[in-house]
ZALO-802356 format. One line per 4 residues: number of its first residue (from 1); for each residue x, y, z of C-alpha. Coordinates in pm, 1 decimal. Layout:
N
NUM> X,Y,Z; ... .
end
This chain:
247
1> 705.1,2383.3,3475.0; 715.6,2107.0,3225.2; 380.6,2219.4,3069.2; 524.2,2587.1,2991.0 .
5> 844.4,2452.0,2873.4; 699.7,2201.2,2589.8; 494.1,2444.4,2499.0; 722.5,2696.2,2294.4 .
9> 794.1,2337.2,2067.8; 476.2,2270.8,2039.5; 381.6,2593.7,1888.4; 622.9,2485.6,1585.5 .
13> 769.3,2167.8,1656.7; 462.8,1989.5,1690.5; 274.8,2151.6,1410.1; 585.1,2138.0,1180.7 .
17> 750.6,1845.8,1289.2; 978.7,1857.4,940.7; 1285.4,2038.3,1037.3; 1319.8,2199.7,675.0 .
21> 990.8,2310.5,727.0; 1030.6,2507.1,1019.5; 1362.9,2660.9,921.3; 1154.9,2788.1,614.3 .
25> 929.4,2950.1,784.1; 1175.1,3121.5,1009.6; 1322.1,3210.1,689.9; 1007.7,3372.8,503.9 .
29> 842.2,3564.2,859.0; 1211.3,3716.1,925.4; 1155.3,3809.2,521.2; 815.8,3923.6,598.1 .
33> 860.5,4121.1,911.7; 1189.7,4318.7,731.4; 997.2,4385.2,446.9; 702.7,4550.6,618.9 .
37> 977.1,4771.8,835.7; 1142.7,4855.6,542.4; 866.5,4949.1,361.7; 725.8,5169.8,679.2 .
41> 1054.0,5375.0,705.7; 1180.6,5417.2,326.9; 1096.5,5746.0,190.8; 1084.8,5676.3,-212.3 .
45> 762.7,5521.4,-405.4; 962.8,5261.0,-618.8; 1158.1,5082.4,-291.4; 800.7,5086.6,-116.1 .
49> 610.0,4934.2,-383.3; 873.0,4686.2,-371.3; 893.1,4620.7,-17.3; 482.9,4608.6,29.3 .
53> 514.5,4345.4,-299.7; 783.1,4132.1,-101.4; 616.1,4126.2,248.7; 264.0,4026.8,80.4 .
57> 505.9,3743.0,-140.6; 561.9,3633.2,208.1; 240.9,3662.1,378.2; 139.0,3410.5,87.5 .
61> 431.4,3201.6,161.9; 358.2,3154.2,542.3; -4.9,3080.5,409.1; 126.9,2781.6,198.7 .
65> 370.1,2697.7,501.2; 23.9,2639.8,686.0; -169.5,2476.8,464.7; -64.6,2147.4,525.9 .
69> -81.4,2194.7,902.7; -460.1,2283.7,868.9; -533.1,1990.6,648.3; -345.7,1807.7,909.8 .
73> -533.5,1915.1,1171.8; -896.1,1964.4,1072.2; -931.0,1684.2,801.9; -717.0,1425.1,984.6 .
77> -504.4,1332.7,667.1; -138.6,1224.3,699.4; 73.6,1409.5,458.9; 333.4,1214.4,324.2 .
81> 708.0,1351.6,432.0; 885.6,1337.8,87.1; 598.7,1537.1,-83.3; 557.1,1832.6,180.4 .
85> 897.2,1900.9,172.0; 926.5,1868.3,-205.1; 640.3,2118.5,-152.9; 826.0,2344.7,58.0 .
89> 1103.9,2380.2,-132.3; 929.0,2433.0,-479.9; 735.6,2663.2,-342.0; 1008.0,2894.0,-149.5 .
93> 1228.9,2852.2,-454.9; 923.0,2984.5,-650.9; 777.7,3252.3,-431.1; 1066.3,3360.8,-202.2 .
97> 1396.1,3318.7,-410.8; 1222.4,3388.4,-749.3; 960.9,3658.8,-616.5; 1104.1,3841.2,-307.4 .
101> 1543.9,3757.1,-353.8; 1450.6,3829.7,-730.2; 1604.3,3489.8,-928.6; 1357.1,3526.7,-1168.4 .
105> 1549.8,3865.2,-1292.5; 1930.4,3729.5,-1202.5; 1903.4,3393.4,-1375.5; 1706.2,3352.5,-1703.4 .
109> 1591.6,2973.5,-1704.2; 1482.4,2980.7,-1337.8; 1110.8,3051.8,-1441.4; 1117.0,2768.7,-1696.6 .
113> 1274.3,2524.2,-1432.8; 1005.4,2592.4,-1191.5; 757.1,2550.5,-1432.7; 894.5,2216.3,-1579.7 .
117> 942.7,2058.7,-1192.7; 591.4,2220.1,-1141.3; 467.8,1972.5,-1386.3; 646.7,1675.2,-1277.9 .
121> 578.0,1772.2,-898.9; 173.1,1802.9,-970.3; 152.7,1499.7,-1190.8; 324.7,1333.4,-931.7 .
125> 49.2,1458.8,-656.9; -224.3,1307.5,-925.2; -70.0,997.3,-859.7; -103.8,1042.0,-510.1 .
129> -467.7,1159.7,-507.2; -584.6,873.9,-746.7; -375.1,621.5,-520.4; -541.4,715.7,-214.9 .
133> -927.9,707.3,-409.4; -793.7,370.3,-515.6; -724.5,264.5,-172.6; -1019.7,441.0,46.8 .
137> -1284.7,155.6,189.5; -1568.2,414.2,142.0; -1519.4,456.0,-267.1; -1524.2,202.1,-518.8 .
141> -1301.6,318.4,-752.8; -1029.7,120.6,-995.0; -880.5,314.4,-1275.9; -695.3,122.7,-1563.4 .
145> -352.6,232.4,-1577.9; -365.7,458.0,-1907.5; -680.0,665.7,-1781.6; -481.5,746.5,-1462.0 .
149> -180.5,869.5,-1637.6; -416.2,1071.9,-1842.5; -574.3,1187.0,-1597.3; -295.8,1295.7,-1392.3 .
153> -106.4,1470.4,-1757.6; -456.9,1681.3,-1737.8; -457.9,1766.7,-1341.9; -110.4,1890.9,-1378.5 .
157> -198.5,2104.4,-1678.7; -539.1,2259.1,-1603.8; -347.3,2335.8,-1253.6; -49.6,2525.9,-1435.9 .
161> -332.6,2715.0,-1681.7; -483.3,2802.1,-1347.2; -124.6,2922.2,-1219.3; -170.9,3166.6,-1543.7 .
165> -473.0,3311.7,-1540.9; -371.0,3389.8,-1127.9; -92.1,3533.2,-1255.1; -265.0,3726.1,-1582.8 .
169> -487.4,3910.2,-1275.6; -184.6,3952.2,-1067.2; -60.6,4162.7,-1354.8; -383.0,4380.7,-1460.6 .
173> -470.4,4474.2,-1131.6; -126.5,4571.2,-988.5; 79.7,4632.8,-1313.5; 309.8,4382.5,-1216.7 .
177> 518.2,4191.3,-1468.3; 497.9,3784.0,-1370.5; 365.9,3649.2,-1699.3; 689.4,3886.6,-1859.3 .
181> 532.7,4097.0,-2041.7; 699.5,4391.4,-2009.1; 1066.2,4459.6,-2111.8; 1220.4,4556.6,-1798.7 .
185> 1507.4,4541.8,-1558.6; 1260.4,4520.5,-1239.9; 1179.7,4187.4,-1277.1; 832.1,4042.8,-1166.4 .
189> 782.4,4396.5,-1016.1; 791.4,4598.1,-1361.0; 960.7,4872.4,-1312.0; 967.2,5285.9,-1422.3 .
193> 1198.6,5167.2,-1735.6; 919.5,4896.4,-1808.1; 827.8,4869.4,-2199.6; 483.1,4661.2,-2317.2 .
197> 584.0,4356.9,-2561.7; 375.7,4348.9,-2844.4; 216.6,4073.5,-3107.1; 376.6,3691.5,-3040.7 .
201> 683.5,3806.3,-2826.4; 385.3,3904.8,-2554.6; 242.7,3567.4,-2534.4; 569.9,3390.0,-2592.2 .
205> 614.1,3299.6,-2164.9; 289.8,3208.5,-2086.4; 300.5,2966.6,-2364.2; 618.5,2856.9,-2250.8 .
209> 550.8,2787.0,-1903.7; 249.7,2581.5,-2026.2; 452.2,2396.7,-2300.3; 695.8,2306.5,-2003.1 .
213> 423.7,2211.1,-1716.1; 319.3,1954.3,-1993.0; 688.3,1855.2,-2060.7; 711.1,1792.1,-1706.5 .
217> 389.0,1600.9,-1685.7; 427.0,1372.6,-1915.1; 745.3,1208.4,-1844.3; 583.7,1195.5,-1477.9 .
221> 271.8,1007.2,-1653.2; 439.4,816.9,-1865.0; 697.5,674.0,-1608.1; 399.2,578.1,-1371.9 .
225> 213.1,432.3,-1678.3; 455.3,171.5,-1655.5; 502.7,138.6,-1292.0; 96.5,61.7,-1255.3 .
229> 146.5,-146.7,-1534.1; 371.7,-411.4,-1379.4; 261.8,-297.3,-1068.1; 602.2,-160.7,-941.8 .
233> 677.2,32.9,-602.9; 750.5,428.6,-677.1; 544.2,735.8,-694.8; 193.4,534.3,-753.1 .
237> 238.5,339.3,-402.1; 240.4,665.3,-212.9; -68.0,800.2,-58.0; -243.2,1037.2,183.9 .
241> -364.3,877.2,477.3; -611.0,931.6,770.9; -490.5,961.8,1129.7; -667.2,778.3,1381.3 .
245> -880.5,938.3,1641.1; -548.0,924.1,1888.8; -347.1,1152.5,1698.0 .
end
């Protein structure tokens, strides 16, 4: 009787042991399983393109959701608290609220916001990554403090021109709007009212979003700069770490 009734916590408690973490993902499968009904019993072509685009915004959200659980499990790394629910919440604010509840129509700096904490948030994960190289017996590695920072300013940028091209495809193959493109009142979906922008008004988010991910970076890089410097505590000190063969 014990067995059976630790196992229903197990199933999410013990994979997702981060409260916010598992009320997000109640969140986003109640979002996901509404959207797919929705979408199976509405009779006009606009609300089920809609619906179909919010379930599979979910379905990608629940991926993310798991990601850390399957690095977790199969690679044996500990995933520092602070930064998986830092990821969490970017990422629902990005994908659910901006995506599937539609912020990025109903308030007009969201996108930029993301994109500037995207920057400071992946810069910040450089520091991680290059902290943990720094402190793993197996490499020999010791960066000085100014090719870390600009090595973390690049991660975060060639990871947001990555984010763009993802979302360039997103838009030719299912003539969805996320890079803005279009003048229209549907959002990231497009819409029947959608009109092309044309010339330098066209290219004017994308370079936006970039010109903010390196915003974002850089005060990130710059900050730890001086932290390694004078060998401060902060975001530099925090790393992944392995889990012993108990766990």
């Amino acid at each position: 009787m014990k067995k059976s009734s630790e196992k229903p916590q197990y199933l999410l408690k013990g994979h997702m042991p981060d409260r916010f973490t598992r009320i997000i993902f109640l969140i986003t499968l109640l979002l996901f399983v509404s959207s797919l009904i929705f979408a199976a019993i509405s009779e006009e072509p606009a609300q089920i393109s809609r619906m179909v685009f919010n379930a599979v915004s979910c379905f990608f959200m629940l991926l993310l959701l798991i990601l850390p659980v399957f690095v977790r499990k199969f690679f044996k790394v500990k995933i520092p608290r602070s930064f998986q629910v830092i990821y969490v919440a970017f990422a629902f604010c990005g994908i659910v609220l901006g995506d599937v509840i539609n912020f990025f129509d109903r308030f007009k700096y969201w996108d930029s916001l993301l994109h500037f904490f995207s920057g400071v948030l992946l810069a910040s994960l450089g520091f991680v990554l290059i902290n943990t190289l720094n402190k793993a017996d197996s490499v020999s590695l010791q960066l000085s403090p100014v090719f870390v920072a600009v090595s973390v300013f690049c991660f975060a940028l060639a990871v947001g021109a990555i984010w763009e091209i993802l979302e360039y495809t997103c838009d030719d193959l299912f003539g969805t709007s996320t890079q803005t493109y279009l003048e229209s009142t549907g959002g990231s979906v497009g819409g029947a009212d959608a009109v092309p922008l044309v010339g330098h008004e066209a290219l004017k988010d994308t370079m936006w979003d970039l010109i903010l991910d390196a915003a974002g970076a850089v005060i990130v890089a710059i900050s730890g700069f001086f932290q390694l410097r004078h060998e401060k505590k902060g975001i530099v000190t925090a790393a992944f770490e392995r889990e012993k063969a108990s766990e």
